[in-house]
Structures are given as structure tokens and as C-alpha cells.
C-alpha positions, 0 to 999 in steps of 0.5 A: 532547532539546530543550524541545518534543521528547517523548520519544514524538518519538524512539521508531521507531513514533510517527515512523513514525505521523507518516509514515504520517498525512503520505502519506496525507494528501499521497495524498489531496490529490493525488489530490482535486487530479486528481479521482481517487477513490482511496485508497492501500491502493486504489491499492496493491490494483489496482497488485498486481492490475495485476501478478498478475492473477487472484490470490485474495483471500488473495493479494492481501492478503500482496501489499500488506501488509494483513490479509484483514478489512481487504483484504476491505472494501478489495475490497468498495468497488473491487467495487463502483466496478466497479474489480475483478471476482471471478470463479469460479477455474476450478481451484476453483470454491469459490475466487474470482479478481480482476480490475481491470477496464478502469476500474481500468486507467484509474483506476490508468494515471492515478494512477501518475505522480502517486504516482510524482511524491509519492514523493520529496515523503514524504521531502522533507528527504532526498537521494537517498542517504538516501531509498534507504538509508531504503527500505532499512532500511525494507524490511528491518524490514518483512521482519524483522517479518513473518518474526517475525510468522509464528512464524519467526526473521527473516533475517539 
């Protein structure tokens, strides 16, 4: 450990702190940039609905990795900008369903090759290989955690 490393510098969450504040704010600059209105988990929200549309809210929580509460709110300001609509789910009309709207197709037809182009940006300082081995081991902590989380014992 060199004179100016701490030793919170080499623990996983606080490096991994750091990313997240680094792609946040590099997201929010380049989406300031292009006069997008639009934060990740936004963005991550509508790409899911993009994909499984009329999804319940639930649903679309475990799809972008957020907890209800916080997806809920997420929700609420899209709602409101007119992004998503929920509808009555015709097989349970207790249940809603969410849509993106033809703004929130636009909105996210725009910012996707912009987040696409950030990607490689968030892991400057890696080569290719490195950045999909990261991925990778990324992705397999993530399901590992989620797995524990849900009282189950983590794939191997």
C-alpha cells in the first residue's frame, strides 16, 4: 500500500462506490450534454419496459436490480413526464401494467447510443479482455449476492 492509498482504497465496496459515483456522474454529464432528461435508473427502467412491456411494477423491479420503494418513485417521475403509463392488468384488475409511451420510446431511441458509447468510458484504463472479464466477474457476484439475499445458497 503506497503513502496516499487507505486501506478502505483496496476493500471491493468502497472501489466499487467509487465506480458507481464515476458512471453516474459521467451518465448525467452526457446526458446534460444532449439535453436529455434522464437518469440511469430512468433509463434502465424504460430500456426494461422496452423489452418486457406490460410488465408489473414488482417485475420491473427485479428486472433493473431496485427495490419496489425506490422503483416505485423511479415510476411515479416517469408517470409523470409522461414516459410510462400504467394500465389496468386485464387478468387482474386489482394488478397495474406499465407501458412506455411513444415519449419514452423517443426519449430512450436517443439516449441509447449515448449509453452504449459511455460503456467503454466507465472502464477506461481496461482493454477489451479485461473489461469482459470484469463484466463477468461482475455479474457473477451480483447473482451470487442476489441468490444469498433470497435465503437460497449461491450458484456454483
Amino acid at each position: 500500500m503506497s503513502d496516499t492509498e487507505l486501506e478502505i482504497d483496496t476493500q471491493p465496496a468502497t472501489l466499487i462506490r467509487r465506480l458507481n459515483q464515476i458512471a453516474v456522474a459521467r451518465f448525467a454529464s452526457v446526458m446534460a450534454a444532449a439535453q436529455l432528461d434522464l437518469t440511469p435508473v430512468q433509463y434502465a427502467a424504460l430500456s426494461a419496459l422496452t423489452e418486457h412491456p406490460g410488465v408489473d411494477q414488482a417485475t420491473l423491479a427485479t428486472l433493473v436490480g431496485y427495490d419496489r420503494a425506490t422503483l416505485g418513485k423511479v415510476v411515479e417521475r416517469l408517470e409523470a413526464k409522461s414516459l410510462l403509463v400504467r394500465e389496468v392488468d386485464p387478468r387482474d384488475r386489482r394488478a397495474r401494467c406499465l407501458r412506455i409511451t411513444r415519449e419514452g420510446d423517443w426519449l430512450v431511441s436517443k439516449a441509447q447510443p449515448l449509453v452504449s458509447a459511455l460503456q467503454p468510458q466507465i472502464l477506461n484504463g481496461l482493454n477489451a479482455a479485461e473489461r469482459e472479464e470484469l463484466i463477468y466477474l461482475l455479474k457473477k457476484v451480483t447473482r451470487a449476492q442476489a441468490t444469498t439475499a433470497q435465503g437460497a445458497h449461491p450458484v456454483r
